[in-house]
N, C-alpha and C positions, 0 to 999 in steps of 0.2 A: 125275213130275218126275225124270226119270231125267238122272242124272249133276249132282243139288242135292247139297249137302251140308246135311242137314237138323243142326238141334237135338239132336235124338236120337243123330247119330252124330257133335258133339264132341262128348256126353256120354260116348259109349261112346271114343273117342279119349283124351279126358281121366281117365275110369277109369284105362284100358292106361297113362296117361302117371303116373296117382299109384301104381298100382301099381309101376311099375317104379321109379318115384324111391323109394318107402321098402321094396322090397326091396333095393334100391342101395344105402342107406344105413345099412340094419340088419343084412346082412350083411357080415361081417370079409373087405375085400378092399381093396386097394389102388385108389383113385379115378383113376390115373395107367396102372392095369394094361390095355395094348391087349388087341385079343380075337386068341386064340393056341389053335385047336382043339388042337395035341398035347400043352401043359404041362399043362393045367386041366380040372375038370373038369364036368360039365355044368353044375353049378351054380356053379362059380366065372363061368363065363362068361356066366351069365343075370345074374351080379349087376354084373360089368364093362359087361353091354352094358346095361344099366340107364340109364346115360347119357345115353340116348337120348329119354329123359324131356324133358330142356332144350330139345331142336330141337321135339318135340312140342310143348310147352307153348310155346313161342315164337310157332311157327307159329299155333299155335289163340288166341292173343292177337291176331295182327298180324292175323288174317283176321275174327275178333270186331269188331277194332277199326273195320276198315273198313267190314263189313257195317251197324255201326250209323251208321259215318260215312254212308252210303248212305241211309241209313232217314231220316236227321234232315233236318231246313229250314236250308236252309243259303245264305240269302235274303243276310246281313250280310254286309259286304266281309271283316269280322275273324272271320268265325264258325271258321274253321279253326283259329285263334289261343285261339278259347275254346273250342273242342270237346276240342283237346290240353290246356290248364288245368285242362280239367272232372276228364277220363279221370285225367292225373299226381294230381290232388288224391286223386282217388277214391284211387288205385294206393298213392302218400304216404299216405292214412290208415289205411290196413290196418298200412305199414309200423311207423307211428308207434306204433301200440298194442302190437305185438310189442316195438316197442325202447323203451317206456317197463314192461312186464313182465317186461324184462330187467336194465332199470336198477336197480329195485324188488328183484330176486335178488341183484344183485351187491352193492349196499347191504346187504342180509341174511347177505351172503358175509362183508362187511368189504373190498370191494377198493372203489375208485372207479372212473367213463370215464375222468379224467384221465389214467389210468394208459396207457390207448389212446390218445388226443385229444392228448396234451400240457398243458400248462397255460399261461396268460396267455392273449396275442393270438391266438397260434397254436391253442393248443386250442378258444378260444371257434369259430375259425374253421374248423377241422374238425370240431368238433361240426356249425357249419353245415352245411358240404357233405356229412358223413354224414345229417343230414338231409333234404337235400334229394335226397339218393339216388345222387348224382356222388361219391363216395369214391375210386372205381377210374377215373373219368375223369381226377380232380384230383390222382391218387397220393396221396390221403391216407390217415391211418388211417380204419378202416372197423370199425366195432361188430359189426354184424348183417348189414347188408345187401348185402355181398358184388359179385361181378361181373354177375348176372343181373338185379337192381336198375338198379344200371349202365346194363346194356344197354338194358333197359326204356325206363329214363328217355330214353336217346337216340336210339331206336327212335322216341318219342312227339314228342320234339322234331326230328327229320328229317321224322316226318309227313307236315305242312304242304307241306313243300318239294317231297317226294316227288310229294305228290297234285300238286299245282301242275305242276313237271316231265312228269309223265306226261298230263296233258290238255294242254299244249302238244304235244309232242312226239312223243306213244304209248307203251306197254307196251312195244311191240318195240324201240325204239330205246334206249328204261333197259334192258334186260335185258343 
């Protein structure tokens, strides 16, 4: 099967991809710092180019994504509608568990969300959409889940569209 990308090699993609985000993360280096062979030095610039984690990991999601899109029956008029529900729920509950672990610390801390969220109407309602994983779409405050969340979420919700556009049209003309 020459020229598959098997199982085996996202795994081994996905290694390279978490290795590089938590040597990124745990070495002291500025996240903004571009890669500059004369200032830095070998290892300042293995920990800048570390970044390279998020296109990885992106990639190996959107390709995940559709392979299993592929795999599935997909017989329903609405099934693409609930294939992305499925996947965000699954994505959403990993989220949830980290930001209710978090909430549980800060409690422990002595601070509150409010403090992030705001309070009244408006907090209930960014609580919301930090929830729901749009913080950075909706310029709200944002807890945990940051811009790659974000993206995710709207990644998942173009989806549908995507697929749809490219079986009318073709690959070559989206591109």
């Amino acid at each position: 099967m020459e020229g598959h990308f098997t199982k085996k090699d996202t795994n081994i993609v996905k290694g390279i991809a978490i290795l590089a985000m938590v040597f990124h993360h745990i070495y002291p280096n500025n996240t903004a710092l571009s890669i500059n062979l004369e200032n830095f030095s070998w290892l300042e610039q293995m920990a800048a180019s570390g970044k390279i984690c998020v296109a990885l990991l992106t990639i190996l999601s959107g390709f995940g994504l559709m392979e299993s899109y592929k795999k599935s029956e997909r017989s329903a008029k609405l099934y693409p509608i609930r294939f992305v529900l499925s996947h965000y729920i699954q994505l959403l509950s990993l989220y949830w568990i980290v930001w209710c672990f978090s909430i549980v610390a800060i409690t422990i801390e002595g601070s509150s969300i409010w403090n992030v969220y705001g309070t009244g109407k408006v907090g209930i309602i960014n609580l919301i959409i930090d929830l729901l994983g749009l913080g950075i779409v909706f310029h709200s405050p944002v807890w945990i889940g940051g811009w790659y969340l974000s993206a995710i979420v709207v990644f998942y919700c173009l989806f549908p569209i995507l697929e749809w556009i490219v079986s009318k049209v073709g690959i070559v003309i989206c591109i």
